[in-house]
C-alpha positions as CSV (number, residue, x, y, z in Angstrom):
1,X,-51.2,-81.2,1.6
2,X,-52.4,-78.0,2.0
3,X,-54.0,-76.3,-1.3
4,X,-53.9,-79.7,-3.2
5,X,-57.3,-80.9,-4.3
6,X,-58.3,-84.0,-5.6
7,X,-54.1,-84.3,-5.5
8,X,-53.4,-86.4,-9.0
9,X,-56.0,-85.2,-10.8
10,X,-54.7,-81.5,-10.3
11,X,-51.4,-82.1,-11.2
12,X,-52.6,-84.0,-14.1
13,X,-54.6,-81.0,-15.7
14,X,-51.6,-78.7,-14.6
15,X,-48.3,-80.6,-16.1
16,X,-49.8,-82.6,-19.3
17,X,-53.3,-80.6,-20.0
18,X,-54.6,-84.0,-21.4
19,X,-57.0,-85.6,-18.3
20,X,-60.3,-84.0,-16.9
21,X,-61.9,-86.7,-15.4
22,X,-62.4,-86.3,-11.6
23,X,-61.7,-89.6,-10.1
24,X,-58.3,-90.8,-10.0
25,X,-56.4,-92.9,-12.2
26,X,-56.4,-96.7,-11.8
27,X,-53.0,-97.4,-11.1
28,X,-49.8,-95.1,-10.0
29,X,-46.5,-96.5,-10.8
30,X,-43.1,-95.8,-9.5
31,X,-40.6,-96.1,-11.7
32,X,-36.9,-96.3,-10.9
33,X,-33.8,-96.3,-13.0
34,X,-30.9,-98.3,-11.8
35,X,-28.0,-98.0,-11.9
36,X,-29.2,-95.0,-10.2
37,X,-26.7,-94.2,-7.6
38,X,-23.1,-93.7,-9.8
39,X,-22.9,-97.6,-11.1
40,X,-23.6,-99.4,-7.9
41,X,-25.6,-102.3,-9.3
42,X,-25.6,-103.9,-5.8
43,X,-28.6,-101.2,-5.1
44,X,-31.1,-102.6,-7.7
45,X,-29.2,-104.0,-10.2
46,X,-29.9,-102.6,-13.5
47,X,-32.9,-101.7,-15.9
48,X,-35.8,-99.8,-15.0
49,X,-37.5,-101.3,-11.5
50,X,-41.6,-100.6,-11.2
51,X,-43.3,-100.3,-8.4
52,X,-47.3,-100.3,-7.1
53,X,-47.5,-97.2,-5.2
54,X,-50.7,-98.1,-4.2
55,X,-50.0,-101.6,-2.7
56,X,-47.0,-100.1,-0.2
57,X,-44.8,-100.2,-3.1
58,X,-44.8,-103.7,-3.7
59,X,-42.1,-104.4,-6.5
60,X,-44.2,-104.9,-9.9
61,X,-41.1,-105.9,-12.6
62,X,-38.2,-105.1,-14.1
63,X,-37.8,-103.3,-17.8
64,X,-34.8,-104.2,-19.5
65,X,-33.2,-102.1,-21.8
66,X,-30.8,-101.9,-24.0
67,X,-28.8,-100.1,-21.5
68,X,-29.3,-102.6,-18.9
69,X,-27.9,-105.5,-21.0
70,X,-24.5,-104.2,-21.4
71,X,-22.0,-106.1,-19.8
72,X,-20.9,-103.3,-17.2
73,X,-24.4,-101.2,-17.3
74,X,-23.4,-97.4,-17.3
75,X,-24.2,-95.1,-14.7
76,X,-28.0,-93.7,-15.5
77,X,-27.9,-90.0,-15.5
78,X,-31.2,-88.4,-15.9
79,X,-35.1,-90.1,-16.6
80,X,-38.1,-87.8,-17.5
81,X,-41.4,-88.5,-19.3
82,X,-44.7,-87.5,-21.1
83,X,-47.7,-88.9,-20.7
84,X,-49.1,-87.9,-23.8
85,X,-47.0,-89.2,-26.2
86,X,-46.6,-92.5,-23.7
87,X,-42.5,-92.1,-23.6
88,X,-39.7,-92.4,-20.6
89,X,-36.4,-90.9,-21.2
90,X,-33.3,-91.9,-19.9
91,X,-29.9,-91.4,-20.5
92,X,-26.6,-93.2,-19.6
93,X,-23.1,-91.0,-19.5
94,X,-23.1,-91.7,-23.1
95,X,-26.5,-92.6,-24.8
96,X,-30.5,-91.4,-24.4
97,X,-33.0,-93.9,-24.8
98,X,-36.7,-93.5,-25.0
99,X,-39.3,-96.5,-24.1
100,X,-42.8,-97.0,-24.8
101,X,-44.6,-96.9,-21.8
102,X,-47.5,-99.1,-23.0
103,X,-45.2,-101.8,-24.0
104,X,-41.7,-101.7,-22.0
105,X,-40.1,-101.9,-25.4
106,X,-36.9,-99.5,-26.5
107,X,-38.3,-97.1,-29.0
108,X,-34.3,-95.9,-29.9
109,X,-30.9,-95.5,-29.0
110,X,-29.0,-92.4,-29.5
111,X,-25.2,-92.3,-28.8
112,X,-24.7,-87.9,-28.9
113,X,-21.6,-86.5,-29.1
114,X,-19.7,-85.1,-25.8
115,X,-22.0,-88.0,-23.8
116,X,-24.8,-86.9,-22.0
117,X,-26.2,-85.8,-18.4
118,X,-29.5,-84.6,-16.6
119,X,-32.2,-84.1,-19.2
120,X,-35.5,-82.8,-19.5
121,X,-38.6,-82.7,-21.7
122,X,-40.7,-79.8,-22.7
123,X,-44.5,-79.7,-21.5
124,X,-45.4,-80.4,-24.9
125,X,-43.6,-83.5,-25.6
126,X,-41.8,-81.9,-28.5
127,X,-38.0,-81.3,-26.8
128,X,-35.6,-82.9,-24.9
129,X,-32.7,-80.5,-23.6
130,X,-29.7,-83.1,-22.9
131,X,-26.8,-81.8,-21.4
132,X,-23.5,-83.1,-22.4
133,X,-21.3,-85.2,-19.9
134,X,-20.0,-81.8,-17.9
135,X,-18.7,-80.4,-21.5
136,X,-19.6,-77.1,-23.3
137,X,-22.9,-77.9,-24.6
138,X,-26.3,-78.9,-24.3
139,X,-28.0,-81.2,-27.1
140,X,-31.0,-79.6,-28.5
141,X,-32.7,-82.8,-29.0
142,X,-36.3,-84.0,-31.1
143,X,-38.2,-85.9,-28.3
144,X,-40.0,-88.5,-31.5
145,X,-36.9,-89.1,-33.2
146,X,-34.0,-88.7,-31.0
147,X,-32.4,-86.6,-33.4
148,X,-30.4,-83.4,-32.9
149,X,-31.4,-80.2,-33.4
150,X,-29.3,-77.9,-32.6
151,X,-26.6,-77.5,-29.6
152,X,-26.7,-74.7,-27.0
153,X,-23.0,-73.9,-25.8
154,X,-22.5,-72.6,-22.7
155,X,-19.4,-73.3,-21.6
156,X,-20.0,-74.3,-18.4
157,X,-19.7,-77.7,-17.6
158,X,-23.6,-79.2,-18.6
159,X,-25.3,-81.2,-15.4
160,X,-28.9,-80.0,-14.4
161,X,-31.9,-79.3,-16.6
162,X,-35.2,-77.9,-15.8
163,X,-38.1,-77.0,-18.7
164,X,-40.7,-74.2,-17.5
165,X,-44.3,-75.5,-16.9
166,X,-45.2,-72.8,-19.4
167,X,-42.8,-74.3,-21.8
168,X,-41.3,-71.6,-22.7
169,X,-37.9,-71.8,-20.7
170,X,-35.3,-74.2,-20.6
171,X,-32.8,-74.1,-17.4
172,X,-29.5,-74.8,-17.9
173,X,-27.2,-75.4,-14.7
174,X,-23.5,-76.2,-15.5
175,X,-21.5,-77.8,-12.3
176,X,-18.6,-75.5,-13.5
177,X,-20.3,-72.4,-13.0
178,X,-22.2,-69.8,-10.5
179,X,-24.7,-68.9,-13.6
180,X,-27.7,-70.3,-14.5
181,X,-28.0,-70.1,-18.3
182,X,-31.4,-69.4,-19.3
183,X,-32.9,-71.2,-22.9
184,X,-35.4,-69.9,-25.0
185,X,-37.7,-72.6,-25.9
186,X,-39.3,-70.8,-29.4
187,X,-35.9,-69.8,-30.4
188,X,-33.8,-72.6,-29.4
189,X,-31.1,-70.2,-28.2
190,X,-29.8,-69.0,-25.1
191,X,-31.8,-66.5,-23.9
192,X,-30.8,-64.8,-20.7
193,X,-29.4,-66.1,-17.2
194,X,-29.7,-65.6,-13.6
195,X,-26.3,-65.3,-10.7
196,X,-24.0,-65.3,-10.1
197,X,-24.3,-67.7,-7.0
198,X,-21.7,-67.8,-4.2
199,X,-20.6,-70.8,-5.7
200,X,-20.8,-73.1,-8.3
201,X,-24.4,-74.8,-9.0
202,X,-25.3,-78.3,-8.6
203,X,-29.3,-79.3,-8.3
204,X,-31.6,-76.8,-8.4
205,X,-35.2,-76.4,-8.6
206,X,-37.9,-73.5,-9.9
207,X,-41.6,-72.3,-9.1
208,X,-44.6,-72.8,-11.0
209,X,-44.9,-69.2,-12.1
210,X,-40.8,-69.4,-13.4
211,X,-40.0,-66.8,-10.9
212,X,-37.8,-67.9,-8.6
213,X,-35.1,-70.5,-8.0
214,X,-33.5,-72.7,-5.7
215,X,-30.3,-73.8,-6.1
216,X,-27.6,-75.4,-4.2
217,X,-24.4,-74.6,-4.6
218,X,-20.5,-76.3,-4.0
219,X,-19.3,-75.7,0.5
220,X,-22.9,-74.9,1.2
221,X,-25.1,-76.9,3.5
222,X,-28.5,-75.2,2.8
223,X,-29.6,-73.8,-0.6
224,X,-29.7,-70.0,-2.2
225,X,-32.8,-68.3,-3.9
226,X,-32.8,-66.4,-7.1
227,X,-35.2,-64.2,-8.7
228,X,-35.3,-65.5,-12.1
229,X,-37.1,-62.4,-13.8
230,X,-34.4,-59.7,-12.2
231,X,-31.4,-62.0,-12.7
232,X,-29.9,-61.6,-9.2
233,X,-29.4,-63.9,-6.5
234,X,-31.8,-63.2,-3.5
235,X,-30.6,-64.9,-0.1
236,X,-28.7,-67.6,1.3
237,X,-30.2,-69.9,3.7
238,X,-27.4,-72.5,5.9
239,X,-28.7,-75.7,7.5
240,X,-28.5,-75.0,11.8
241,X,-27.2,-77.2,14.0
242,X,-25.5,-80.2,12.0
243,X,-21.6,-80.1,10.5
244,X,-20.3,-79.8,7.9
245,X,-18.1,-82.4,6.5
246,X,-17.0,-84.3,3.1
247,X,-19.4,-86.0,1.8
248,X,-18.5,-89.5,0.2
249,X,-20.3,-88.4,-3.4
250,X,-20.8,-85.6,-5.5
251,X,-18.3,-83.5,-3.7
252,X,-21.6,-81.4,-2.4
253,X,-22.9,-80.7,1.2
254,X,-26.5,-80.6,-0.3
255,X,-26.6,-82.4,-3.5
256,X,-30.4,-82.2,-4.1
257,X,-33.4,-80.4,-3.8
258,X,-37.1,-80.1,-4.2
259,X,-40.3,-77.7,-3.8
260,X,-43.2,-79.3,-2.5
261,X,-46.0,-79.0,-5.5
262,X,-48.4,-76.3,-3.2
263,X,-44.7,-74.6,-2.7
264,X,-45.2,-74.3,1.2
265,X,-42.1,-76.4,1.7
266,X,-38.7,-76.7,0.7
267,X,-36.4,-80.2,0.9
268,X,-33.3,-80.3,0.8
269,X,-30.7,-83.1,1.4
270,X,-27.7,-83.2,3.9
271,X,-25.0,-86.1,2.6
272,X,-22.5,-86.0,5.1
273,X,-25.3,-86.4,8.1
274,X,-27.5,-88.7,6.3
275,X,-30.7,-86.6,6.4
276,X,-33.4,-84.5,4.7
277,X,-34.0,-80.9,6.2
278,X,-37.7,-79.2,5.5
279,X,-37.9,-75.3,5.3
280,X,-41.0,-73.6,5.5
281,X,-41.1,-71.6,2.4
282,X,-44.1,-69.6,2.9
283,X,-41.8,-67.2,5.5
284,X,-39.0,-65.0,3.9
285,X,-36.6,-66.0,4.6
286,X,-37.3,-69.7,4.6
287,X,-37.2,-71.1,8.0
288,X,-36.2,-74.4,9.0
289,X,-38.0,-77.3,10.5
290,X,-38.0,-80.9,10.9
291,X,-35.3,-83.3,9.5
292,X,-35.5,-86.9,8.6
293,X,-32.4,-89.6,9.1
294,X,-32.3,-91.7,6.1
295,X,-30.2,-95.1,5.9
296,X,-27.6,-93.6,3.7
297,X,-26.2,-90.2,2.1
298,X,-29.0,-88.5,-0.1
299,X,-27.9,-87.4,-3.4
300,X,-31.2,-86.5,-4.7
301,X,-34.7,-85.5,-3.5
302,X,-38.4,-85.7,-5.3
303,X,-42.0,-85.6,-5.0
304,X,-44.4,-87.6,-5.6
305,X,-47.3,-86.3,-8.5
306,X,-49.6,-85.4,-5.6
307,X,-47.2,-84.4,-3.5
308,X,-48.1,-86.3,-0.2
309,X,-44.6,-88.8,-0.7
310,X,-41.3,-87.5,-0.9
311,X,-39.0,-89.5,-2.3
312,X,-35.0,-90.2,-1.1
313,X,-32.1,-91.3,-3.5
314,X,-31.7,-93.9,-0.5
315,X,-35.0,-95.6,-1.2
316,X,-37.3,-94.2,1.8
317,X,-40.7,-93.0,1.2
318,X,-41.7,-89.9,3.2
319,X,-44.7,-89.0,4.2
320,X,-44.9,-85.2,2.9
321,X,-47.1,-84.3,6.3
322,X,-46.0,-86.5,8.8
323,X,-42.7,-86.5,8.0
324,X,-42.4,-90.2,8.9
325,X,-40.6,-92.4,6.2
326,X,-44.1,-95.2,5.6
327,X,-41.6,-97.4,3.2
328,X,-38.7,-98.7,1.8
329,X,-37.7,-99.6,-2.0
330,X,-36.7,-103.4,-2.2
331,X,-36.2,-104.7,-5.3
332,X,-37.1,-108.5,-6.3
333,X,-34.3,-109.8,-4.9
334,X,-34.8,-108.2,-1.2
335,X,-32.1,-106.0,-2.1
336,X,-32.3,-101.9,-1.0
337,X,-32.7,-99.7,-4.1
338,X,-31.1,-96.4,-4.3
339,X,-31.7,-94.1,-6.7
340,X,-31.2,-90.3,-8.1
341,X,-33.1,-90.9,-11.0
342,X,-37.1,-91.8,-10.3
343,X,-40.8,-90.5,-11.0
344,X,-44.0,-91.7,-11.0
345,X,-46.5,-92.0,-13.7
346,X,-49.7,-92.6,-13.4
347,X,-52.0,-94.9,-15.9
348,X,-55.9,-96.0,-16.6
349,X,-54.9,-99.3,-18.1
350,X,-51.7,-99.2,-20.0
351,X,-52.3,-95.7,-21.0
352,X,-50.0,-93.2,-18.7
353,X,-52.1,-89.9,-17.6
354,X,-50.0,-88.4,-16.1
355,X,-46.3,-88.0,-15.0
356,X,-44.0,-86.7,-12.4
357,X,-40.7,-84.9,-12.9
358,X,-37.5,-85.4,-11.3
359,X,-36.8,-81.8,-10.0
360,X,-39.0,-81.3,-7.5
361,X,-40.5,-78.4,-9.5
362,X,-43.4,-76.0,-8.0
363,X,-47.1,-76.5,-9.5
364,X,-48.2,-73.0,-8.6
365,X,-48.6,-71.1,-11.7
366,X,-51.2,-68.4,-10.6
């Protein structure tokens, strides 16, 4: 894409600041954690599914977990991870787990109070912010130990969570409410916020430089911006020419969202027509563009570390420039994989380099 040089090797310096080395790592894996879609097993069964992005995303293996194993496998909520200290995150409605990436093994088990939802990791490796199962609070969380730190309450039903590239904001969107709470990192306390919203917030996604925001919101097919350092919404931008209707999950038109990593392109997903629509987001406001039929309702949207392959919670693989889905997630058995909850990470060996996030978040910082 445009502005994206040497595409993985860029955002490796960018997001982990650990790998200079100009070619390209050896292998880029896609790793997917399933349940992934509510607890529909039938769409990948259960445990974390690995794919070889580079061999048209031929299925690798299956990590099981502790999580996996249980007799009815619980929902999975929210992945992230951090190539320097070699660690995936998960969590389940009511546990967080953390697995070595060089070995596949289970590193802990935490079972936090309230449950737990969408987390996210701090650019440093140092902080998980896990939000509760929609409760009060958000868990406060030491990414070596898995214990608790502290709890930020915000009283707003805790869903999304985003960590600044700078690391030193954490994002904290309840589904109950038109604010986003704003955390600040050094101080583990809350901080600030930005909204209200015209309605209550469900995925969201921020720029490089922590400037501005994207969120959607509950009855809106489309997204709304926010500028993050005033505070204040900015504009509301509604999807043209396709209905609005009830969507089967999530109770949202546009559950999911992403900024492409040069942020010249907004995605955003449409549940109830079964599509992705593309915004150009270097116009003000953001205007809209092609859209993409998918095989089933998107609930989430990501990119991929070099931001040439978008990736649907229904399992297609987007060409970022095209616009063309090139594959489709099958699992060992043949079966389709959905899922909400997927990133790639790159390796040299069995060390990881690099790693993607989940939120679609902007790479521009200057």
């Amino acid at each position: 894409m445009p502005g994206l040089r040497s595409g993985v090797t860029v955002l490796i310096a960018v997001c982990m600041g650990a790998h200079s080395r100009a070619e390209e790592p050896q292998q880029l894996l896609l790793y997917v954690a399933a349940p992934g879609v509510r607890n529909y097993t039938e769409w990948g069964g259960a445990g974390l599914v690995v794919f070889d992005v580079r061999d048209g995303y031929r299925f690798v293996r299956r990590i099981e977990t502790p999580a996996s194993r249980r007799e009815e496998p619980e929902n999975i909520k929210g992945i992230c991870a951090h190539a320097a200290s070699q660690s995936l995150y998960f969590t389940t409605l009511t546990r967080l787990y953390r697995v070595d990436l060089a070995t596949d093994a289970t590193l802990y088990e935490r079972e936090l109070p309230g449950g737990c939802d969408r987390l996210n990791i701090t650019p440093d490796g140092k902080w998980l912010y896990v939000p509760s199962l929609e409760r009060e609070h958000w868990h406060v969380v030491d990414a070596a130990t898995g214990n608790v730190s502290t709890r930020l309450v915000t009283n707003s039903q805790a869903h999304n969570t985003i960590c600044s590239l700078d690391g030193r904001w954490a994002y904290l969107a309840g589904r109950g409410s038109p604010v986003l709470a704003i955390a600040d990192v050094a101080t583990q306390s809350l901080a600030r916020s930005c909204g209200p919203f015209s309605d209550k917030i469900r995925p969201f996604t921020v720029n490089g430089r922590g400037t501005l925001v994207y969120v959607t919101v509950d009855n809106l097919l489309g997204f709304e911006l926010g500028d993050l350092t005033a505070g204040k919404p900015l504009a509301r931008v509604e999807v043209q020419g396709f209905k609005l209707g009830k969507p089967a999950r999530h109770g949202c038109p546009s559950h999911g969202i992403a900024l492409s990593p040069d942020e010249r392109e907004i995605w955003v997903c449409d549940a109830v027509n079964r599509r992705l629509h593309v915004f150009d987001a270097t116009q003000s406001p953001p205007r809209q563009g092609a859209s993409i039929a998918l095989r089933e309702e998107p609930g989430w949207v990501s990119f991929s570390l070099d931001g040439r392959r978008v990736y649907a919670s229904t399992g297609e693989v987007i060409d970022a420039a095209t616009k063309q889905v090139v594959a489709a997630l099958a699992d060992e058995q043949g079966r389709q994989v959905h899922s909400e909850k997927l990133l790639e990470i790159a390796f040299e060996g069995r060390r990881a380099v690099a790693a993607a996030n989940q939120f679609g978040v902007g790479q521009v910082t200057k």
